[in-house]
C-alpha positions in Angstrom: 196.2 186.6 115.7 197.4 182.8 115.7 196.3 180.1 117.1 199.5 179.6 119.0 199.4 183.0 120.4 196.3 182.5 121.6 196.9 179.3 123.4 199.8 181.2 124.7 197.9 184.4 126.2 195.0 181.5 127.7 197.9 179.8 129.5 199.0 182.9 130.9 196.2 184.7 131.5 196.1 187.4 129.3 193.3 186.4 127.7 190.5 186.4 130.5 192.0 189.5 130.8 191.4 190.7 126.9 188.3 189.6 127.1 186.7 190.8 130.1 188.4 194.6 128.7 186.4 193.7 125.4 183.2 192.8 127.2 183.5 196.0 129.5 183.9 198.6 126.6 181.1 197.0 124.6 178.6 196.3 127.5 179.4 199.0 129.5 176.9 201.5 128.3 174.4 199.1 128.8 175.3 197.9 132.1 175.0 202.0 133.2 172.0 201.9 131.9 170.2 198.9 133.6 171.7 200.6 136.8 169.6 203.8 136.0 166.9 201.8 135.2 166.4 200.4 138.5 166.8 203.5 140.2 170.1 203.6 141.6 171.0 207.4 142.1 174.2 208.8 141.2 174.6 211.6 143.4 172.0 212.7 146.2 173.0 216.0 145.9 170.0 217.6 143.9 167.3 215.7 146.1 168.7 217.0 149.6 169.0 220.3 148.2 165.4 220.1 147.4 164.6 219.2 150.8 166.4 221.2 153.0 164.9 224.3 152.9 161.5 223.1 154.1 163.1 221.6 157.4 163.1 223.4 160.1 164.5 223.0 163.5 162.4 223.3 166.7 163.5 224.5 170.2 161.1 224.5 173.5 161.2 225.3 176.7 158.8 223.8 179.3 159.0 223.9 182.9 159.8 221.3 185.0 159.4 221.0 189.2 162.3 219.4 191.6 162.3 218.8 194.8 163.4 221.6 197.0 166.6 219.7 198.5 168.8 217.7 196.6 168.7 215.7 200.1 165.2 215.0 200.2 165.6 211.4 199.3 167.6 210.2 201.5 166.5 211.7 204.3 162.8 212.9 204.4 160.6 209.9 203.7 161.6 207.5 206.0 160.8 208.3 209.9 162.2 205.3 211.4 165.6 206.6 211.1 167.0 208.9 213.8 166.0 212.4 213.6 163.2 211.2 211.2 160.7 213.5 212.5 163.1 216.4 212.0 164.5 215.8 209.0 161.1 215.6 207.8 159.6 218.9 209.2 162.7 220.3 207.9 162.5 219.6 204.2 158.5 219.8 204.2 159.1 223.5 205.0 161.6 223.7 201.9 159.4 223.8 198.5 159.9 222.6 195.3 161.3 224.8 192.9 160.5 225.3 189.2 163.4 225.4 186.6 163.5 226.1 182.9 163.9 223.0 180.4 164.9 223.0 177.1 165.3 220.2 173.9 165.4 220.4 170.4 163.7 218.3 167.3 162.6 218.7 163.8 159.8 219.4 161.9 158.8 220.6 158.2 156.6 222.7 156.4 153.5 221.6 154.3 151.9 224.5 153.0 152.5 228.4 152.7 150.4 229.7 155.6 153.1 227.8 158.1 152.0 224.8 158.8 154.2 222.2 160.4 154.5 218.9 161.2 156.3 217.2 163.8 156.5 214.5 166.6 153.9 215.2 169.7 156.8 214.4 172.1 159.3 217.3 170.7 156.3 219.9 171.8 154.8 218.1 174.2 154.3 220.3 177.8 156.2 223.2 175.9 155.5 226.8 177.2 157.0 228.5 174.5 158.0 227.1 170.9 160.6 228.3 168.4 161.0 227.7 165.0 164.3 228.1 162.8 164.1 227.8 158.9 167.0 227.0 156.8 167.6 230.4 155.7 167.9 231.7 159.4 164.8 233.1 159.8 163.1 232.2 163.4 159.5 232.7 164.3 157.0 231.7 167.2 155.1 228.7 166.9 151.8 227.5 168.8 150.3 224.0 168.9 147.3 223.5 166.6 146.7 220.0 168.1 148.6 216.9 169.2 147.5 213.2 169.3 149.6 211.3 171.7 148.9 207.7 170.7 150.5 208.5 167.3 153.0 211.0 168.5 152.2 213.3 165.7 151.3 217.0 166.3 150.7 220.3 164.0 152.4 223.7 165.3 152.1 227.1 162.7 154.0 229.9 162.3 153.0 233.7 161.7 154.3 234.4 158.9 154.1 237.7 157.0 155.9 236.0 153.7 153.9 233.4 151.7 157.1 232.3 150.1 157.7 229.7 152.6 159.1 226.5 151.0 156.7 223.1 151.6 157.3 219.2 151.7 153.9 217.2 149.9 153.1 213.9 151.8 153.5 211.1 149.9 151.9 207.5 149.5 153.5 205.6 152.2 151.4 202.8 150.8 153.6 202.1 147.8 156.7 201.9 150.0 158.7 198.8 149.5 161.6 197.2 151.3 164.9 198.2 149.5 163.5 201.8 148.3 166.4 204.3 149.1 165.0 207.2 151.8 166.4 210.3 153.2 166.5 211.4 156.5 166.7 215.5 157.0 166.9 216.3 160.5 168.6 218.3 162.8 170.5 215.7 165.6 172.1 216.8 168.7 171.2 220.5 167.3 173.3 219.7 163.7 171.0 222.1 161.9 170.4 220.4 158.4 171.6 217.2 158.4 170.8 214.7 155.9 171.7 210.9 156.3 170.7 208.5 153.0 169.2 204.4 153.9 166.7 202.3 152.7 163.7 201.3 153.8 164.5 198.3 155.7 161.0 197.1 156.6 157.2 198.1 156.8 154.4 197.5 159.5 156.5 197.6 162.6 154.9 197.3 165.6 157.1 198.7 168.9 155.1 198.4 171.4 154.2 202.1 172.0 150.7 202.0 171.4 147.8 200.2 169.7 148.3 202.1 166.6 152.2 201.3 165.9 152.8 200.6 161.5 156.0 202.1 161.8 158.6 201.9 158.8 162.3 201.3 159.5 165.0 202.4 157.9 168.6 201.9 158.3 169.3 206.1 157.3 170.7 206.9 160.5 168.6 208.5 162.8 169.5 210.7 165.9 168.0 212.5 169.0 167.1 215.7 167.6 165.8 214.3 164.0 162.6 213.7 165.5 159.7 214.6 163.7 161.7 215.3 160.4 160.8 213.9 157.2 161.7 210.8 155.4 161.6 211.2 151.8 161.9 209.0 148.2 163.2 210.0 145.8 161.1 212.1 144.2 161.4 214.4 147.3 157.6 213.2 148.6 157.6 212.7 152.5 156.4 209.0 153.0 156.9 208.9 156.6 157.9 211.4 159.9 160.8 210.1 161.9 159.9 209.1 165.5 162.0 206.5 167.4 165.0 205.1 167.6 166.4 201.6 169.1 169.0 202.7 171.6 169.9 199.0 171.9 170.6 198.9 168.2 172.4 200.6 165.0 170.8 201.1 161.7 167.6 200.7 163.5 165.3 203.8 162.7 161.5 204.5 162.7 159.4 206.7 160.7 155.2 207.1 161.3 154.0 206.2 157.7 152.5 209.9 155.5 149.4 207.4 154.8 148.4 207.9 158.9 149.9 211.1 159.1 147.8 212.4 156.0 144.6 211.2 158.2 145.6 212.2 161.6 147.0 215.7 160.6 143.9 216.4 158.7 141.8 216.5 161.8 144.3 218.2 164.0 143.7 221.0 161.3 140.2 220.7 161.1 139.4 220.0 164.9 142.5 220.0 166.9 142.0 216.7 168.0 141.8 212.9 166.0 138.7 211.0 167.2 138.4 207.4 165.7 136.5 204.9 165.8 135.1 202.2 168.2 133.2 199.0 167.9 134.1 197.3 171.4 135.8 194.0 171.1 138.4 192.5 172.8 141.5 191.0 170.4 144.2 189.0 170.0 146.3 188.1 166.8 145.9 184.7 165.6 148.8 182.7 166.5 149.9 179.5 164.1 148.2 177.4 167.4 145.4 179.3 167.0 144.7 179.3 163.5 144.9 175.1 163.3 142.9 175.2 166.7 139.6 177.2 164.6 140.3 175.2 161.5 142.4 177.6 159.4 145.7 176.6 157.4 146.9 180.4 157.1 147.5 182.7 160.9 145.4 185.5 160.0 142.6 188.1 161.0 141.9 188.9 164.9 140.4 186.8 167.0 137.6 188.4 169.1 138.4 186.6 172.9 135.8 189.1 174.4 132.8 191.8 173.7 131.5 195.0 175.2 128.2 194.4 176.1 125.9 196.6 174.3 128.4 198.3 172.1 128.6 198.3 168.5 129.7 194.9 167.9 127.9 192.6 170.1 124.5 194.6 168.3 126.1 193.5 165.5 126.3 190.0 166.1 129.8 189.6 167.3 130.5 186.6 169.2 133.4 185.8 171.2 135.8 183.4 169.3 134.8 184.9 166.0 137.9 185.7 163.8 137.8 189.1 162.5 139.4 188.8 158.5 137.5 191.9 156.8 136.5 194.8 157.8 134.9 198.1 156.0 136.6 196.3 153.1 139.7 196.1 154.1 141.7 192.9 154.6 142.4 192.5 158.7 145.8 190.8 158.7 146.3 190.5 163.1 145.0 192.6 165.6 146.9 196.0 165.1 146.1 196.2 161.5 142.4 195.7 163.1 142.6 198.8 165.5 144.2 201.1 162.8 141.4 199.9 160.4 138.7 201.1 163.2 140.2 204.0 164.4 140.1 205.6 160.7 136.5 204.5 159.8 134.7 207.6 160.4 132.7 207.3 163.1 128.5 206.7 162.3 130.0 204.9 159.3 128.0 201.1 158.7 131.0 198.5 157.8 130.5 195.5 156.1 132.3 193.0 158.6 133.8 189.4 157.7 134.0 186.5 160.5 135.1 183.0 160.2 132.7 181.6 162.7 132.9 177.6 163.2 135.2 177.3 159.9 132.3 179.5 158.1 132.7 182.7 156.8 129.8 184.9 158.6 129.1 188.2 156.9 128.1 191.0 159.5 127.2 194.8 159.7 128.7 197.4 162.5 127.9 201.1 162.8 131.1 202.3 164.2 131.1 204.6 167.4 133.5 207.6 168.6 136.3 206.1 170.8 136.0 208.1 174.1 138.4 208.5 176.8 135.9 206.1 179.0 135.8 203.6 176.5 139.2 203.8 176.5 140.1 203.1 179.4 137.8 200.1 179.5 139.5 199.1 175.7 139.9 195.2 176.3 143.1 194.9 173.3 144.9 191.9 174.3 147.1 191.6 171.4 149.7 190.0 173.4 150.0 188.7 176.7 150.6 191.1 179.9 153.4 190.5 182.0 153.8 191.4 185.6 155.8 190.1 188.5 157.2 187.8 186.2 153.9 186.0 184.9 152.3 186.4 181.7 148.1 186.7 181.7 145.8 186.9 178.8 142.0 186.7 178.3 140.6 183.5 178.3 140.4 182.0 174.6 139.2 178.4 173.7 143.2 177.9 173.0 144.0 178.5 177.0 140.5 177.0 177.9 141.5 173.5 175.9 145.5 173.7 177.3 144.3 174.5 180.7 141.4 172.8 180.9 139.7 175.8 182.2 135.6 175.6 182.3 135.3 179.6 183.8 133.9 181.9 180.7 135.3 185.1 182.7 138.6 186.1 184.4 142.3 186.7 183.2 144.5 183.3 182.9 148.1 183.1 183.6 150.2 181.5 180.7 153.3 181.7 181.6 155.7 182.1 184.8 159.1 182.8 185.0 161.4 180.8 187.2 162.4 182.5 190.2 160.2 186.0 189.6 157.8 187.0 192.2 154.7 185.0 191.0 156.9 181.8 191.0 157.6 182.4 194.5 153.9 183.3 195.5 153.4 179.9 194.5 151.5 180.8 191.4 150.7 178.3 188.0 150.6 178.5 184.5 146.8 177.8 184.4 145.4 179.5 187.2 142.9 181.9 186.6 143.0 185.1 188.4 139.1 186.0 189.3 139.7 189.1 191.7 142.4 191.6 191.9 142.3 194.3 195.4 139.0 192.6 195.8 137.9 193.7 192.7 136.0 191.2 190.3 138.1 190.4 187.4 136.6 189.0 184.1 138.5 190.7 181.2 142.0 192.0 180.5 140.8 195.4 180.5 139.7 195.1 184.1 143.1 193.4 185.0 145.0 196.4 183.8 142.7 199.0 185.5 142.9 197.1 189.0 146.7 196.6 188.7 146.6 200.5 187.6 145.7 201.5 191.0 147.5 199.2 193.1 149.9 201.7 194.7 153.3 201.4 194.6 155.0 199.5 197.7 151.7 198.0 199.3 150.8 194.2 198.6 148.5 193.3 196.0 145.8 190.9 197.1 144.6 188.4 194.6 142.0 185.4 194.4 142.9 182.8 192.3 141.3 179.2 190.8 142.8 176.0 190.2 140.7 173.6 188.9 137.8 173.8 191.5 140.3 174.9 194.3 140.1 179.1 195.3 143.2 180.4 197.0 144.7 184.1 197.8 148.3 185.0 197.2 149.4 188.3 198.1 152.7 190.1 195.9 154.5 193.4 196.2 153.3 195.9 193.8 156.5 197.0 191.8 
């Protein structure tokens, strides 16, 4: 080819064209094959096919109590309205009536004698349980054991086949943002449905309890997938879908296998998940925080207040120590703290780390069974409460130095919103509150248990301290 008919196919663009042909037919093995090599899947097909069969969908019925007059509401509470007293009498004689309520989810199978896993709120209060495998097949299914605070539970099924197909739980450890998941579920009752995302972050925390390390995923999850499997691609479960944002789209949440391995173990075992306990109060160490106790990096959990006599305080846990270790395991904020103690095994002797006056302090905690009692009385104030428009926490040396508060016990009030009931009650970021219902007040736990009982409607009474000034305020409950 000449020189002038090369000059002639640049100017006209024919040859950026040539080229790029040239470079496609050379290079194009190679690019396919950089594409496998990262694991970009050309079909999903195989995978889902693998899957499916060990989803099942889930159908209960429970039984539910309404009022025995649609009427009742508007008419039989109130007896200052005429014909009050009548009304009343009248619709106390009519009772409630029971009716029959039914909802669907998902669940799969993890081993031949019919063991399933699912979400604790898809069988939760269920008289009777049905299960449908992929092939059509339907048997009877009772709970082996639920945990609510991680919404998991284990049902079986009496089978008389042993060729029941299984899902293995993976490593959700190994999980990394960008991995490609699938979802198999059954939404709205769409029996086998499988819906293909990413993972689109790790170590979510919700809200929905003090064990929350939820991954998200943008494969589209619907009412009725719940308690279905998420799966990599080499067809492991590596979490159990469980929520959704309703707010949101491309917002789905899956509990990772790593807890469900643990939890699931001892719903098999015992039928119930008991953890650990070591009786601290704690918060996550804010960027304030950290610079306020010395540290350039936000990390561990700061210990704003101790059980007395329990497992840490014999220890030698002091309030304002910063929990970064525990049992060997790095603490990175409060939640990761109360997952960490809730799977040490309880009589277990863990090798605690504390920064303590810009120190590290090295520590040793035999770790106790978390009881109902305890809690109850669990003092976890990971974040600020908010009621009636004002936030409270504990009282840390950061609120003690801000405030200027000298009182060691109580709840403090951080933060009021303009206009909400506490702003009109006259209340103060600042202000401790030291009684609740006449009811001492010295720790969060305490705060939540007296606002527990406050009944709904009545006025809550509470006692207050502003500098060296004592003041009640009353506010409707709500």
């Amino acid at each position: 080819m000449t020189v002038r008919r090369l000059a002639l196919m640049a100017k006209t663009g024919l040859l950026t064209v040539l080229l790029v042909i040239v470079l496609v037919s050379q290079g194009g093995c190679e690019s396919k094959g950089r594409i496998e090599q990262i694991g970009f899947p050309q079909s999903f097909a195989d995978l889902a096919e693998k899957i499916k069969p060990a989803v099942v969908n889930i159908s209960t019925t429970s039984t539910v109590k309404v009022p025995g007059t649609p009427f009742h509401q508007f008419f039989g509470p109130n007896d200052q309205e005429p014909f009050g007293d009548f009304f009343k009498h009248f619709f106390n004689e009519v009772p409630d009536q029971e009716m029959k309520q039914q909802s669907l989810g998902s669940g799969f199978i993890i081993n031949k004698d019919g063991f399933i896993i699912t979400n604790n709120h898809v069988v939760d209060n269920a008289d009777e349980i049905k299960v449908k495998l992929s092939d059509g097949r339907e048997y009877k299914a009772r709970v082996v054991g639920r945990d609510a605070k991680t919404d998991l539970a284990l049902i079986k099924i009496s089978s008389l086949f042993k060729d029941l197909p299984t899902l293995e739980l993976g490593d959700s450890d190994k999980i990394r943002v960008g991995d490609w998941v699938l979802a198999v579920g059954n939404p709205f009752g769409l029996e086998q449905t499988v819906t293909q995302g990413i993972i689109s972050a790790t170590g979510r925390v919700l809200g929905s309890g003090p064990y929350d390390d939820f991954l998200q995923t943008d494969a589209p999850i619907n009412p009725g997938n719940s308690g279905g499997p998420l799966v990599n691609l080499k067809g492991e479960v590596i979490g159990i879908n469980s929520a959704i944002m309703p707010s949101g789209q491309g917002l789905g949440f899956a509990i990772p296998s790593s807890m469900a391995k643990s939890v699931v173990s001892q719903l098999k075992e015992k039928g119930k998940v008991i953890r650990g306990w070591i009786g601290v109060t704690i918060q996550t160490v804010t960027p304030d925080l950290a610079k306020s106790f010395g540290m350039n990096v936000p990390k561990g959990a700061l210990v704003s207040d101790v059980a007395p006599g329990g497992p840490a305080e014999r220890g030698g846990v002091k309030r304002g120590d910063i929990i970064v270790t525990f049992d060997g395991r790095s603490v990175k904020d409060a939640n990761s703290l109360s997952r960490i103690v809730a799977e040490t095994p309880v009589g277990n002797e863990a090798t605690v780390s504390v920064m303590r006056n810009g120190k590290e302090v090295s520590l040793r905690i035999r770790v106790e069974e978390m009881t109902e009692a305890r809690l109850a009385t669990q003092t976890q104030a990971q974040t600020p409460v908010q009621r009636f428009g004002m936030k409270v926490d504990g009282i840390t040396p950061q609120w003690r130095q801000q405030f200027g508060i000298k009182d060691k016990s109580g709840v403090v009030v951080v933060g009021v919103e303009a206009g909400s009931i506490a702003d009109e009650a006259g209340i103060q970021a600042g202000d401790v509150i030291q009684e609740v219902n006449h009811k001492p007040i010295r720790t969060i736990a305490e705060y939540n248990a007296a606002m527990g009982k406050a009944e709904q409607g009545k006025p809550v009474l509470m006692l207050l301290k502003r500098g060296k000034q004592t003041f009640f305020v009353t506010m409707e409950s709500s």
